[in-house]
N, C-alpha and C positions, 0 to 999 in steps of 0.2 A: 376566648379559650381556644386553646388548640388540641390537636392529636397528634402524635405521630409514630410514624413504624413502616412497617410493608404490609404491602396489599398482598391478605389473602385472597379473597373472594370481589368482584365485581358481578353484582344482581343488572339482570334485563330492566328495562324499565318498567314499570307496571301500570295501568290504571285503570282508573276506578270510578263510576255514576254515572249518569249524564254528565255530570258537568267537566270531565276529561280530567279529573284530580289526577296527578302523575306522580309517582313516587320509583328512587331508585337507591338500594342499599348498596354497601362497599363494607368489607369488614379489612381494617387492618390489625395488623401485630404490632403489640408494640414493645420494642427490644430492651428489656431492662431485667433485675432479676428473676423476677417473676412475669413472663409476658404475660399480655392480656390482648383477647381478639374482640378491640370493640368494634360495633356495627355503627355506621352513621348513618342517618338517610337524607338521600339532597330530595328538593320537591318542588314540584312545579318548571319552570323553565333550567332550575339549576340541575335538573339531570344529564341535560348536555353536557357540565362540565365534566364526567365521566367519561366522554365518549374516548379521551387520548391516552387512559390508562390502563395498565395492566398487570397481572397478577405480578408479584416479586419484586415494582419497584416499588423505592421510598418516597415516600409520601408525609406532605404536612398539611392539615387538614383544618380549617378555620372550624370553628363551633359555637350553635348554641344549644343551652341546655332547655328542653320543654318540658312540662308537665300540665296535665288536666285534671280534673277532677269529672267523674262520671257514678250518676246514681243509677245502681242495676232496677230491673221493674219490682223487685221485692223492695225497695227503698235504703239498700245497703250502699255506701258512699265507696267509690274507687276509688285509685290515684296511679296514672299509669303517668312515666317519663318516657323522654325519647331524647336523643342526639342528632341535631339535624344541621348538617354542612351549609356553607356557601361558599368555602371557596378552598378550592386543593392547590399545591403547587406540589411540582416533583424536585426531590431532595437530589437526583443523580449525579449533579457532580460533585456533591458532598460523597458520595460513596465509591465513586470512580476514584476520586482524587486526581479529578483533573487540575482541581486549582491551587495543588500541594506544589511545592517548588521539587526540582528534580532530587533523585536520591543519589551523592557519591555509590560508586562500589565500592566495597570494601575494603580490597587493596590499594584504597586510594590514601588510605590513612595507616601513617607510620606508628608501632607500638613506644610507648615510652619507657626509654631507658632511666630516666635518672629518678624511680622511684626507690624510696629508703623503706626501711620495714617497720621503725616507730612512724612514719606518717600515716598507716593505715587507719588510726582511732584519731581523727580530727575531730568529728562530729561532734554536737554540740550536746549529744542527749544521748 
């Protein structure tokens, strides 16, 4: 599965126990009618792959979906999820348009004369 949008937020690294468990969030936007700021978390060595990004670019973001189950000490059963990366790439020169072929000006293109006033309803519907 994927994600993709702009980086709002990149989190510090964090960790955690003895045992150096490392965990690193990133929230991006994702541009559609309704955005959504989802959180991902990369963990363990994949927090490095954070180190090159930053707020405002676009980003596509590899994923999987986790879920546990956890019984609280009164014997009540949880279910928490999470979204957890492995691998980001930046979208930039999709947004630059670097890899758009050039654009004429304007004046480079002559108006046409030999329109008639019944060809205007060609359409088919």
């Amino acid at each position: 599965m994927e994600v993709q949008g702009r980086i709002k937020m990149v989190g510090e690294t964090q960790t955690f126990g003895s045992n150096g468990f490392r965990k690193r969030e990133i929230v991006v936007t994702t541009e559609e009618q309704y955005p959504q700021h989802i959180m991902v978390e990369f963990v363990q060595d994949k927090t490095d792959l954070l180190n090159s990004y930053q707020v405002g670019q676009q980003v596509k973001i590899s994923i999987n979906l986790r879920g546990r189950e956890w019984v609280n000490p009164q014997g009540e059963t949880k279910y928490f999820n999470s979204i957890q990366g492995w691998r980001i790439e930046a979208l930039q020169a999709d947004a630059s348009g670097e890899n758009l072929p050039p654009v004429p000006p304007a004046d480079a293109f002559e108006p046409a004369g030999d329109l008639k006033e019944d060809d205007h309803d060609d359409l088919p519907f």
